[in-house]
C-alpha positions as CSV (number, residue, x, y, z in Angstrom):
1,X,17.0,-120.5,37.4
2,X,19.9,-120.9,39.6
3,X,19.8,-119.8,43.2
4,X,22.5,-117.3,42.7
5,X,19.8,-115.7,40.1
6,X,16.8,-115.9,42.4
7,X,18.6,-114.2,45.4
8,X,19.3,-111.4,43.2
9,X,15.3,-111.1,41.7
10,X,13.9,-107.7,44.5
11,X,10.4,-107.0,44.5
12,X,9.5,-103.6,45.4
13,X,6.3,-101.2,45.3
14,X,6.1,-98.3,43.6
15,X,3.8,-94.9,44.1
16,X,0.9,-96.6,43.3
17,X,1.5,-99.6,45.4
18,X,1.7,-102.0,42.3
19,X,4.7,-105.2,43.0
20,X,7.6,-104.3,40.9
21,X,10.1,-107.5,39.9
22,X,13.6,-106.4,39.5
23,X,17.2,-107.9,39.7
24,X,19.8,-106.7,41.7
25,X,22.5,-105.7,38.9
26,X,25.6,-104.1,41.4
27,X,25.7,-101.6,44.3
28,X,27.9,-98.9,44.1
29,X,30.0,-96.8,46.7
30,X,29.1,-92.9,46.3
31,X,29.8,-89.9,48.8
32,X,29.9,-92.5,51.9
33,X,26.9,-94.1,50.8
34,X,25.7,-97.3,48.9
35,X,23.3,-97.5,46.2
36,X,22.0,-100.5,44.2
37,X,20.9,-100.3,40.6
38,X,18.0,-102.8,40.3
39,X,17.0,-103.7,36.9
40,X,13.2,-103.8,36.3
41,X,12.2,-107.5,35.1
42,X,9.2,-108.9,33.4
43,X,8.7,-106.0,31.1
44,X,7.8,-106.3,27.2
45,X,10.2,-103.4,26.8
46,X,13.8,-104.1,24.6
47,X,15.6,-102.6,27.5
48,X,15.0,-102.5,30.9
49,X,14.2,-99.4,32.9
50,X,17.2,-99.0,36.1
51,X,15.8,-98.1,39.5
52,X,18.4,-96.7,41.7
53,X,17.6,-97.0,45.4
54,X,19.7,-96.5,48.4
55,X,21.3,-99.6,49.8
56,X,21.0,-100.0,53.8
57,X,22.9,-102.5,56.3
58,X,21.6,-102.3,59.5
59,X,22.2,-104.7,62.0
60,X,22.8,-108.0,59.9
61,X,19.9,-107.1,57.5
62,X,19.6,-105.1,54.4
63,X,17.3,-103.0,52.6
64,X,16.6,-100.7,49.8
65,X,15.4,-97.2,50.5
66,X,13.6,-94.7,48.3
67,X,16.1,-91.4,47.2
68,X,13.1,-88.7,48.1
69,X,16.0,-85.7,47.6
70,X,16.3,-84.7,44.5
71,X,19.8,-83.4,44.7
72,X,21.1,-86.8,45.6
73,X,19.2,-88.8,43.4
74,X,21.1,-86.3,40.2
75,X,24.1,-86.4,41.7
76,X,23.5,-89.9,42.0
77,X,22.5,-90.2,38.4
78,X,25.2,-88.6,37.2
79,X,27.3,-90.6,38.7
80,X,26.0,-93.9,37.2
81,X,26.2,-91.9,34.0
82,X,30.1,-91.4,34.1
83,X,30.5,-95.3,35.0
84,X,28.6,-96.4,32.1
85,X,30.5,-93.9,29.8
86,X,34.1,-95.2,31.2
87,X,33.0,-99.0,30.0
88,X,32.3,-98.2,26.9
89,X,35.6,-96.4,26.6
90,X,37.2,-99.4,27.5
């Protein structure tokens, strides 16, 4: 494993406090905000499940914040949704 690909594995906890392994896959821009799309890792599942969390800089250090609104994590959704329809247009 490169070091480009072990800066990019994110370990975050869920509801139930279990250690969740993902890889950071992109961030995107939306309505003045940035989100990153995490890909969950170490799964037996063919593909694997996206967590979107908000994306926070803050003083030279960044971190990934639960959506708790529901609006913004749909509109947010939606969003994502429209991206991955445009690639496969293309």
């Amino acid at each position: 494993m490169t070091n480009e690909a072990e800066n990019n594995i994110i370990e975050i906890i869920d509801d139930n406090e279990n250690v969740i392994k993902c890889e950071l896959y992109d961030i995107i821009d939306f309505e003045d905000r940035q989100y990153a799309l995490l890909l969950e890792i170490g799964t037996n599942e063919e593909e694997p499940e996206l967590v979107i969390m908000r994306y926070v800089e803050e003083n030279e250090e960044a971190f990934f914040e639960t959506i708790d609104d529901d609006e913004e994590f749909e509109k947010v959704s939606n969003y994502i949704e429209t991206l991955e329809e445009e690639e496969i247009e293309e």
